[in-house]
C-alpha positions as CSV (number, residue, x, y, z in Angstrom):
1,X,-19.8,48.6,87.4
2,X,-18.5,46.0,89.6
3,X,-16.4,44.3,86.9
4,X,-15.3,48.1,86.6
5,X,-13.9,48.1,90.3
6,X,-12.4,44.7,90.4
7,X,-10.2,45.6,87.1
8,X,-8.8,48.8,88.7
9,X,-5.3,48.7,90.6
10,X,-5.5,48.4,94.5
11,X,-4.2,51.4,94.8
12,X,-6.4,53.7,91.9
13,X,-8.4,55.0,95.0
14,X,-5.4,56.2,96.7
15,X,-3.1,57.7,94.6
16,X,0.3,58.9,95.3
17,X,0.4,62.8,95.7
18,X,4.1,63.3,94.4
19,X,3.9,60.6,91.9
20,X,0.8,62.3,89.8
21,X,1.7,65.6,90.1
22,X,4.9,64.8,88.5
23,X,3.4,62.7,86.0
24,X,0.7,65.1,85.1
25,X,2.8,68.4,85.5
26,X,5.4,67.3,83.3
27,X,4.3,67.2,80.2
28,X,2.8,70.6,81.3
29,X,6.5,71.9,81.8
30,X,8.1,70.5,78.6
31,X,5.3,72.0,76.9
32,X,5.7,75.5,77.8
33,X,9.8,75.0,78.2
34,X,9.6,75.1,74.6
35,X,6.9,78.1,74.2
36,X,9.8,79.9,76.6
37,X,12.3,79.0,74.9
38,X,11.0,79.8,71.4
39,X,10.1,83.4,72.9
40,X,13.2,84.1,74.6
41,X,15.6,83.4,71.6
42,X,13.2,84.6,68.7
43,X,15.8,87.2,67.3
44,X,18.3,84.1,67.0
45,X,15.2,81.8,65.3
46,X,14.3,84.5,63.2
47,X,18.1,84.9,61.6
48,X,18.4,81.0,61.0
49,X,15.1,80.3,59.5
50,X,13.5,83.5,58.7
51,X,16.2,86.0,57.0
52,X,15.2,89.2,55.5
53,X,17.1,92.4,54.3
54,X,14.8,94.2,57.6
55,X,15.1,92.8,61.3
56,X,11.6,94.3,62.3
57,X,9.7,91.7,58.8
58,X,12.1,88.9,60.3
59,X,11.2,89.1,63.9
60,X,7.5,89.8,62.8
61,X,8.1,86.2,60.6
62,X,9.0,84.2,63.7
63,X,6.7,85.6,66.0
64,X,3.8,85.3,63.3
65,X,5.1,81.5,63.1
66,X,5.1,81.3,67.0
67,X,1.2,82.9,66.8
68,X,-0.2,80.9,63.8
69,X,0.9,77.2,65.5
70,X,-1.7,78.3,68.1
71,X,-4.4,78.4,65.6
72,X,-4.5,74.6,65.8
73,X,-4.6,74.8,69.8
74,X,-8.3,74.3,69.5
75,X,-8.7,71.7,66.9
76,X,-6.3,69.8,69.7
77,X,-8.4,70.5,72.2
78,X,-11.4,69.4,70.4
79,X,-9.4,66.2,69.5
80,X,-7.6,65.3,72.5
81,X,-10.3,66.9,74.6
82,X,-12.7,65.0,73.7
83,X,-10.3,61.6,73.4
84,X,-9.5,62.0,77.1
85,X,-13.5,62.5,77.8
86,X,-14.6,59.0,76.3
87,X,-11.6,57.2,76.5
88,X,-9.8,58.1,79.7
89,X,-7.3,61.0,80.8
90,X,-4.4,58.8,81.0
91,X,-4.4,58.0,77.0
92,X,-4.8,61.7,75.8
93,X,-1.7,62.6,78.7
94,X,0.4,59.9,76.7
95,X,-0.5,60.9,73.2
96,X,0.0,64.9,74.0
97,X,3.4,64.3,75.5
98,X,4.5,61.8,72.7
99,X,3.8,64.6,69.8
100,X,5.5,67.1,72.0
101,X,8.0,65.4,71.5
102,X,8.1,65.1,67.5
103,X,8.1,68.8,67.7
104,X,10.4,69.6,69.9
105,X,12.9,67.1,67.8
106,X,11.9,68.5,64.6
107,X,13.3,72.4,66.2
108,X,16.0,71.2,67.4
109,X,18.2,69.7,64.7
110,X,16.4,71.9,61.5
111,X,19.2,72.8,59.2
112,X,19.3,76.8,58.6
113,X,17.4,78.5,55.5
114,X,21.5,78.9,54.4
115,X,21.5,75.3,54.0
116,X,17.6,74.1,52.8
117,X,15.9,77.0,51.9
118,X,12.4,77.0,52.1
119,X,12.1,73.9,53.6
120,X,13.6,74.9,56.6
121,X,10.9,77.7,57.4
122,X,8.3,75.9,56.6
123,X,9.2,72.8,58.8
124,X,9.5,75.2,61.3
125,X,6.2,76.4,61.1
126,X,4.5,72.7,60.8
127,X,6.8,72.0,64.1
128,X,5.3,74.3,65.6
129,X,1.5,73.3,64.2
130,X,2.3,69.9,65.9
131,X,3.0,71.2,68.8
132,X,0.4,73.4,69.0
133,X,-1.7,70.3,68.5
134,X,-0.4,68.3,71.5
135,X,-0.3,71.1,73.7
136,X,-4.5,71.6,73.0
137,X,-5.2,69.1,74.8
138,X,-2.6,69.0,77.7
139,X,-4.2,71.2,79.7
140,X,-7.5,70.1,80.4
141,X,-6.5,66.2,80.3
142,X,-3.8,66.6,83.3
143,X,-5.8,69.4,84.9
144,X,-9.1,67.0,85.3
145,X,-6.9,64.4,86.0
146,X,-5.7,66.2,89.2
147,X,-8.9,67.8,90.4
148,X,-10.7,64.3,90.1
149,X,-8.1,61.9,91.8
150,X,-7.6,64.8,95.0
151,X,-10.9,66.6,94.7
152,X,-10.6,67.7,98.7
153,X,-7.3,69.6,97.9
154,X,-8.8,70.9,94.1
155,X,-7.3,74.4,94.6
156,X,-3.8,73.1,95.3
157,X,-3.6,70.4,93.2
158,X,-4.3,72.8,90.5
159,X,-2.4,75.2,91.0
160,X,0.5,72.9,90.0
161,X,-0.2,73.3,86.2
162,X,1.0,77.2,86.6
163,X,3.6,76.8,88.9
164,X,5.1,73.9,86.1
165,X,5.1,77.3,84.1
166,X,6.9,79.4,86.4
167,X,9.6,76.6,86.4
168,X,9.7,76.4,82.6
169,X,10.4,80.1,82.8
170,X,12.9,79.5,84.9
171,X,14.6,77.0,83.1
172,X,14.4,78.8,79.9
173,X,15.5,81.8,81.4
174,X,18.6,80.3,83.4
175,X,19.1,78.6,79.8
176,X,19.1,82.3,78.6
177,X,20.9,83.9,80.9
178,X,24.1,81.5,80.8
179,X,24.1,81.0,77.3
180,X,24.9,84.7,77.1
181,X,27.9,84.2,79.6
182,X,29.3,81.4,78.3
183,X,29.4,81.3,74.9
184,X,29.7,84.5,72.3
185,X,26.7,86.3,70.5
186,X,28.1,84.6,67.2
187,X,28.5,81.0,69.2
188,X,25.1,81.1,70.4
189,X,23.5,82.3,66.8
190,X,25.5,79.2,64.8
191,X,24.6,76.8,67.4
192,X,23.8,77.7,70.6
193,X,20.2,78.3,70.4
194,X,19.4,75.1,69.9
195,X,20.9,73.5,73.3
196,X,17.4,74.7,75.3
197,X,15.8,72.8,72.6
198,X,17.9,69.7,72.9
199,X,17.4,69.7,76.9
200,X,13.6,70.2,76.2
201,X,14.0,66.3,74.4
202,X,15.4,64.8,77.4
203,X,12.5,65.5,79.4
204,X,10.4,63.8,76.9
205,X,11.2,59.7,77.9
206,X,11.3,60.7,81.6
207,X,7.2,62.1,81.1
208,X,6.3,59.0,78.8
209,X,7.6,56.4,81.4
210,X,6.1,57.9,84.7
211,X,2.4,58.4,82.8
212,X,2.4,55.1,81.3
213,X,2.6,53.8,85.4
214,X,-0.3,56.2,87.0
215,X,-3.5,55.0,87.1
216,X,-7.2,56.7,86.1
217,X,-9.2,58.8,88.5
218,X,-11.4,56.6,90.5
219,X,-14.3,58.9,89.9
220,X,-13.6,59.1,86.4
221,X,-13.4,54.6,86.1
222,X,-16.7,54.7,87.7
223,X,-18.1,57.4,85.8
224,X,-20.1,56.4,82.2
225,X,-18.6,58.5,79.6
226,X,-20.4,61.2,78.0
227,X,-21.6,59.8,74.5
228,X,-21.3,63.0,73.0
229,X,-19.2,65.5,75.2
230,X,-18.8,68.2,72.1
231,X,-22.4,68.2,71.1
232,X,-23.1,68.8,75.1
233,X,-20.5,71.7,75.3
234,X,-21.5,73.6,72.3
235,X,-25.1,73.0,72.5
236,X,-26.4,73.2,76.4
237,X,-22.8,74.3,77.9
238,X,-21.9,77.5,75.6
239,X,-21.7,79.8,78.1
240,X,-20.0,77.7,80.6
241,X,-16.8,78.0,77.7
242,X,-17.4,81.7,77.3
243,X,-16.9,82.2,80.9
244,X,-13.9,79.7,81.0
245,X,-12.5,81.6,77.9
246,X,-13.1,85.3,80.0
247,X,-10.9,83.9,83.3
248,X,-8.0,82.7,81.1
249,X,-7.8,86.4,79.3
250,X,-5.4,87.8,82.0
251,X,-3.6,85.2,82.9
252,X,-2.2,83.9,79.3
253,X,-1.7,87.6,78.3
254,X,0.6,88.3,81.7
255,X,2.1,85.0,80.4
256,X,3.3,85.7,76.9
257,X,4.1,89.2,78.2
258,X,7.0,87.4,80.4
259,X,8.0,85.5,77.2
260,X,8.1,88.7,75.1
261,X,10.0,90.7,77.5
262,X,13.7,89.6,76.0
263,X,12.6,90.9,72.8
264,X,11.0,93.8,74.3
265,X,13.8,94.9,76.5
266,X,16.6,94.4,74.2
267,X,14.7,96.4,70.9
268,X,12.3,98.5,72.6
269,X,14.3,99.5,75.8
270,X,18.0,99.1,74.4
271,X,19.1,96.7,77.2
272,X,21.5,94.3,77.3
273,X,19.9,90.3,77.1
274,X,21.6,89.2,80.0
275,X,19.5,92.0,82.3
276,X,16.7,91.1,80.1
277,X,16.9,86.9,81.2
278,X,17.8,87.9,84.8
279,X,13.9,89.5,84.9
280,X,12.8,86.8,83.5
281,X,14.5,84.3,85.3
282,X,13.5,86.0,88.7
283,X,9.8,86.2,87.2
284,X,10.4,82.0,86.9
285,X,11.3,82.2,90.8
286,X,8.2,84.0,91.8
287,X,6.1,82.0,89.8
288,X,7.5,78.7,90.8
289,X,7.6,79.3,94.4
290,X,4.4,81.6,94.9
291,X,2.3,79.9,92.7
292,X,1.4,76.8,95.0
293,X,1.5,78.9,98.0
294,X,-1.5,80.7,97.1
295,X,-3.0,77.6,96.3
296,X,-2.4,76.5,99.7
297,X,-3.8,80.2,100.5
298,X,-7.1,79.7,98.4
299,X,-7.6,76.6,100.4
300,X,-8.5,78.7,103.5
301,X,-9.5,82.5,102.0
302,X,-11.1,81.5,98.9
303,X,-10.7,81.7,95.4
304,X,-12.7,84.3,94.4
305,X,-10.8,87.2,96.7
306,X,-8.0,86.2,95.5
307,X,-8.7,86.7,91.8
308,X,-10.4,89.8,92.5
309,X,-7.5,91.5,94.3
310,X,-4.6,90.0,91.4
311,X,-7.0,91.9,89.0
312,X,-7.8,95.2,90.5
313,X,-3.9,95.2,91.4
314,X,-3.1,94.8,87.7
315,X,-5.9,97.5,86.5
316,X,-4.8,100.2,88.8
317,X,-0.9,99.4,88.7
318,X,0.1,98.2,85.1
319,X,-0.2,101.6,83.4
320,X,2.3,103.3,86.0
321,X,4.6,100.3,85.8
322,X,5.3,100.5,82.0
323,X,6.0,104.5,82.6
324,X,8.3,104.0,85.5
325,X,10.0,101.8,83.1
326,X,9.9,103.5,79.7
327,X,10.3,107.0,81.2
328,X,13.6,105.6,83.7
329,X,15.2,102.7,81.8
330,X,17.2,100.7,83.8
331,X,17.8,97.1,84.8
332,X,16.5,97.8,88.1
333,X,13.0,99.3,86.5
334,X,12.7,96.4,83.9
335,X,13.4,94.1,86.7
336,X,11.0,95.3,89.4
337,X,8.5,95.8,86.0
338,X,8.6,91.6,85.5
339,X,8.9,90.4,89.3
340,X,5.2,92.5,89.7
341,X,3.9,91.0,86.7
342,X,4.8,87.4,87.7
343,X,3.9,88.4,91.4
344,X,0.1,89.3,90.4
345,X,-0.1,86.4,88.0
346,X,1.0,83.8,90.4
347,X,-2.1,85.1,92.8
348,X,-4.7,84.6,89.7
349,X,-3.3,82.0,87.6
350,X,-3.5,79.8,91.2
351,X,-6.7,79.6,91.3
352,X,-8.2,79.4,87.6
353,X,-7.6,75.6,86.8
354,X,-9.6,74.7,89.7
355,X,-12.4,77.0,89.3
356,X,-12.0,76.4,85.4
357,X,-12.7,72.5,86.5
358,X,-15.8,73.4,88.8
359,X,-17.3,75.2,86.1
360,X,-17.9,71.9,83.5
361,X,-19.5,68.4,84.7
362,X,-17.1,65.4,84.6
363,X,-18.3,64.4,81.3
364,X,-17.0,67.2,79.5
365,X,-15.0,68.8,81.6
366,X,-11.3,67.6,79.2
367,X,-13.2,68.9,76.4
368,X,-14.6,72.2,77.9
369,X,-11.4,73.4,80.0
370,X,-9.4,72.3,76.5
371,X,-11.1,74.1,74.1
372,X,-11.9,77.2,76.5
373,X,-8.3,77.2,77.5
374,X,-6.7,77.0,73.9
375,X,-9.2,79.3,72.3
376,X,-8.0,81.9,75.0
377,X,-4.5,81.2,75.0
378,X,-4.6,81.5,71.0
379,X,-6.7,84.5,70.8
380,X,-4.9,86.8,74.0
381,X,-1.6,85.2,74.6
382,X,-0.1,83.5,71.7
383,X,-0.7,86.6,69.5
384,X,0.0,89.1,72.3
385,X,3.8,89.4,71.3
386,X,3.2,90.2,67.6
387,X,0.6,92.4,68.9
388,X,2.3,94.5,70.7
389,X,5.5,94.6,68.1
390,X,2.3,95.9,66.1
391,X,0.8,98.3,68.7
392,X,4.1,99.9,69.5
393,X,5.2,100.2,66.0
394,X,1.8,101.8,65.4
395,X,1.6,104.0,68.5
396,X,5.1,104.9,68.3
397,X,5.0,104.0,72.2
398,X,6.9,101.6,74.2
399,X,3.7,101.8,76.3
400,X,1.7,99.6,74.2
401,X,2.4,96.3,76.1
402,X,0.1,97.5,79.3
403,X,-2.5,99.0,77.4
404,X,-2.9,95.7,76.0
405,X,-2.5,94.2,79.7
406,X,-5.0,96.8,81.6
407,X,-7.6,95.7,78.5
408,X,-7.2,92.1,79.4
409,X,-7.7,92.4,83.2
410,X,-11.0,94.1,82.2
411,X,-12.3,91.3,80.3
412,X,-10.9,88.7,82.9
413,X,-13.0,91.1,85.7
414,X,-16.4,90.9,83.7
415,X,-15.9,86.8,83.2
416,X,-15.6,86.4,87.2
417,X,-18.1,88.4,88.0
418,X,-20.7,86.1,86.0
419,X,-18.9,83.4,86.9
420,X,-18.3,83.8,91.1
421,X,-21.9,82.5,92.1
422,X,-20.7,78.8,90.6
423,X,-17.7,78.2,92.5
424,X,-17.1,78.8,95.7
C-alpha cells in the first residue's frame, strides 16, 4: 500500500473539478452526439444505405440497425466494465473513446448502397456494433470515476453524465436545424448528412488527449481490486442490477423519445423538420442547463423526492400531452410536447447516476452500473423508436409513443420504491 501512495501524482488526492468533468464527460457527449445524430437524420441514413421500393421497410431498416448495435451494449459493459474494475477507470475511459472513434469514422465517409451495394449496409450496421461496444462501458467507467474522486458532491458530479446528453441534443439538433436552412433537402441527402458525423470526429483527439493526463481515483488506487467482480454481481449482487436496470427504464425511454421525435413529427404529425429540430434543439437547452441545477438541488432536498415527483409528473401528464398534440397539431403543441418531456427528465435523469453508484460496492461498481445501464438502455430505449413506428402502425394511433412512456414511468416507480431505503 505505501509503494501504492508514493507512485501516485501529488495531486491524485486533489483533483481538478473542471479538468475531470471534462475529461470524463466527453467521451459521454461524443458518444451520444452520434446516437442524436443517427436519430435525427434516419430518413436521410435510410435512403443512402438502406433503399427499398417502401419508405415505412427502409426507415424500419435503419432504425432496426440503430436498435440491433445495442444488443452488444452489454457484452461492452461486461468487457469494459469489468476492465475498468480490475485494471483502473482511466484505461477502460481511453479504450471506449478510442473505438468511438473507429465508429464514428467508419459512418462518416461509407460510400452509398448506389456505389457498394451490400457492403455499405452492412458496414453500417458493424459501425454501429462497434460503437455499441465502446459506448457499454462508458457509462459506468466515467460515472465511478466521478463519484469516487468528489464523493462529497456525488449528486452533482453525476449529474454531469446527463447534462453531456442534453448538450449532445443540442448540438445535434442545432446541426439539424441549420442544415435545413442552409443547404437544400437534395444537398443535405447527397452529402449533407454526413457533416454532424464529420464534427462528431473532431471531438475524438480533443477526449483522448485530456484522459490520457487525469489521474485515478484515490480511493480506487488504494482500493484492492475485486478478483472476480462478474462472478460477485451475478452471484450475490443480482438484485442490486435488477434494481439499477428498473431506475434507468424512464429515463432512457424519455431519451430516445427526444431522438425519435424528428421522425415522429415529420411522418406521424406532417410537420415540417425545421419545427421538428427547433423542439428538439430547445429540449437540448433544458436538458443542458437544468440538468446540473437539480443536481445542485438534490444536494440539499434529496434524491429520492425528486425522482418521485419527475415520475408521478410523467404518469399523470404524458397521456394528455400526446392528445393535446395529436388532436391540435401545431409547432407550438409539438414544441411545448418536447420542452416537458426534457423538463421532467432533467429532474430524474439528475439523480440516477449517483444513486445508480451508491447502489454497487467499489469493486463492482464499473461492472454493475455498466451492465445494468446498457441492458436498460438496449431493452427500453434503443428499441423504443422502432417500437413505437410498430405500435402506431399497429394501433393506427399517433398516441402510441406515451403509452409506451406512461408504461415506463411505472416500472421506473416500482424499482425506487425497493430501491429508496439504500440511498439516501
Amino acid at each position: 500500500m505505501s509503494t501504492l501512495n508514493t507512485t501516485m501524482p501529488l495531486n491524485a488526492a486533489k483533483p481538478n473539478l473542471h479538468k475531470t468533468l471534462f475529461a470524463t464527460c466527453i467521451g459521454n457527449a461524443l458518444e451520444w452526439f452520434d446516437i442524436a445524430v443517427y436519430g435525427f437524420f434516419a430518413s436521410y441514413i435510410a435512403h443512402a444505405f438502406f433503399p427499398t421500393s417502401d419508405p415505412s421497410v427502409s426507415m424500419l431498416l435503419t432504425f432496426g440497425s440503430f436498435g440491433v448495435s445495442f444488443l452488444i451494449r452489454p457484452l461492452g459493459a461486461i468487457v469494459l466494465g469489468n476492465y475498468a474494475d480490475r485494471h483502473g477507470r482511466k484505461k477502460a475511459l481511453l479504450l471506449s473513446i478510442n473505438l468511438m472513434m473507429l465508429g464514428g469514422a467508419v459512418i462518416t465517409f461509407m460510400p452509398s448502397y448506389s456505389s457498394i451495394g451490400l457492403m455499405a449496409p452492412l458496414l453500417i450496421l458493424l459501425a454501429r456494433l462497434v460503437q455499441g461496444f465502446s459506448a457499454g462501458g462508458e457509462f459506468g467507467s466515467s460515472t465511478a470515476f466521478l463519484v469516487e474522486h468528489f464523493p462529497e458532491r456525488k449528486a452533482f458530479i453525476a449529474s454531469w453524465q446527463f447534462a453531456t446528453q442534453g448538450a449532445s441534443t443540442l448540438m445535434a439538433s442545432a446541426f439539424g436545424l441549420g442544415l435545413t436552412q442552409i443547404l437544400s433537402e437534395s444537398q443535405i441527402q447527397d452529402w449533407g448528412w454526413r457533416i454532424p458525423f464529420a464534427f462528431g470526429l473532431l471531438i475524438g483527439p480533443l477526449g483522448i488527449y485530456i484522459r490520457r493526463h487525469v489521474h485515478e481515483p484515490a480511493s480506487f488506487a488504494e482500493h484492492k481490486p475485486e478478483a472476480a467482480p462478474l462472478k460477485s454481481l451475478f452471484g450475490r449482487q443480482k438484485e442490486l442490477m435488477l434494481l439499477a436496470i428498473g431506475l434507468m427504464v424512464i429515463s432512457t425511454a424519455v431519451n430516445y423519445m427526444l431522438n425519435y421525435v424528428p421522425t415522429y413529427a415529420t411522418k406521424n404529425l406532417h410537420l415540417s423538420g425545421s419545427v421538428a429540430f427547433t423542439a428538439t434543439l430547445l429540449a437540448g437547452v433544458i436538458l443542458t442547463v437544468v440538468t446540473p441545477i437539480m443536481g445542485l438541488w438534490a444536494e440539499r432536498v434529496g434524491r429520492v423526492p425528486l425522482m418521485w415527483g419527475s415520475l408521478i409528473l410523467l404518469i399523470v401528464t404524458i397521456y394528455p400531452a400526446f392528445k393535446l398534440v395529436v388532436d391540435h397539431t401545431t409547432p407550438t403543441t409539438l414544441i411545448l410536447l418536447v420542452c416537458w418531456m426534457a423538463l421532467l427528465k432533467s429532474i430524474y435523469f439528475s439523480t440516477v447516476p449517483s444513486v445508480m453508484a451508491d447502489l454497487f460496492p467499489m469493486g463492482t461498481r464499473a461492472s454493475g452500473m455498466a451492465i445494468s445501464y446498457n441492458v436498460a438502455v438496449t431493452v427500453f430505449g434503443g428499441f423504443a423508436p422502432l417500437i413505437c413506428t410498430l405500435l402506431i402502425s399497429v394501433t393506427g394511433t399517433s398516441l402510441a409513443p406515451g403509452y409506451y412512456l406512461m408504461a415506463m414511468s411505472v416500472l421506473s416507480g416500482l424499482a425506487l420504491l425497493r430501491s429508496q431505503k439504500r440511498v439516501s
